[in-house]
N, C-alpha and C positions, 0 to 999 in steps of 0.2 A: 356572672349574670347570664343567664338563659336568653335566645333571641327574643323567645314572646315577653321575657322579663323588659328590652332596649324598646322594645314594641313598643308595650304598653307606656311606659313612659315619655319617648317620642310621641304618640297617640295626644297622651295625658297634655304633654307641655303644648303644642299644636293645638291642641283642642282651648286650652287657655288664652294663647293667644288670640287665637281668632272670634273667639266668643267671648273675651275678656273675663272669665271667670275665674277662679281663685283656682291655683294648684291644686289638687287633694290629692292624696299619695291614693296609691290603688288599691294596697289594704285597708284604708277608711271610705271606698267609695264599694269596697266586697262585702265590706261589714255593714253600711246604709242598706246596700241593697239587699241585704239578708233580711235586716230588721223589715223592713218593707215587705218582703215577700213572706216574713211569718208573721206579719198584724193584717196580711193582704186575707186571710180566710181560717175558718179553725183548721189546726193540723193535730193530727192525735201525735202525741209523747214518740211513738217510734219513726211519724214522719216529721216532726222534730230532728231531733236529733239526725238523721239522714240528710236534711237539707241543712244541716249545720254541719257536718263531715261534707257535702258539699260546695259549700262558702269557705270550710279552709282550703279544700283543694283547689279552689278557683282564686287563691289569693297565694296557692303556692304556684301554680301552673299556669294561671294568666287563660290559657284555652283547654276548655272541657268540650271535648264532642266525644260523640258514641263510642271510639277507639280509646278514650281516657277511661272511661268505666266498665271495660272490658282489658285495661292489664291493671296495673299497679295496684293502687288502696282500693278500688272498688270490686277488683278481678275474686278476692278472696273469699266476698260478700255476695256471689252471683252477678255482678256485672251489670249491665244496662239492663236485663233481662229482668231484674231481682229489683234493683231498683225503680226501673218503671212500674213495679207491679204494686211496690212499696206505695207508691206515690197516683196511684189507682188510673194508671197509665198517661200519666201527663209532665212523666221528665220533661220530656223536648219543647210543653209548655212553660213548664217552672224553668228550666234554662235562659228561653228567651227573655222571663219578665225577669230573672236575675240581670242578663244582659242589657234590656232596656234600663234599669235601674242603674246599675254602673256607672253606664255612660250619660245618667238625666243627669239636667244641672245638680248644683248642692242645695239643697232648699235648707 
């Protein structure tokens, strides 16, 4: 396990107890908040699939900021650069309503 992986979890169980809500492992809370951010407005087919290569890497990495998509899986594709452009420059919006989503209760 990765620290952000003992993170997220501590986060996750913390966050349960104190709000009394049900466990949900954080690849089913990457996946809600996916679903959520692509019924949230029309995305054409390539920004699809983009913000779904993003939901796996934030389900493998736990933290995406600008230095995640400028090396690894994103570095190969143009980087932040490529993909904010993908996304008619509002990565850093769709980031956070991924992240608000995450962490909303389970409805």
């Amino acid at each position: 396990m990765k620290n952000e992986d003992i993170a997220s979890t501590i986060i996750g169980f913390v966050r349960q107890q104190a709000l009394g809500e049900p466990l949900v492992p954080y690849a089913d809370r990457v996946q809600r908040a996916l679903k959520k951010v692509l019924a949230s407005r029309p995305w054409t087919p390539p920004q699809k699939k983009w913000l779904e290569r993003i939901g796996h890497q934030l389900t493998a990495n736990v933290v995406l900021d600008r230095q995640s998509f400028d090396s690894g899986a994103f570095k190969d594709h143009g980087g932040w650069a490529a993909m904010d452009k993908a996304l008619e420059g509002k990565l850093e919006q769709v980031l956070g309503e991924l992240a608000d989503h995450v962490w909303s209760p389970a409805a």
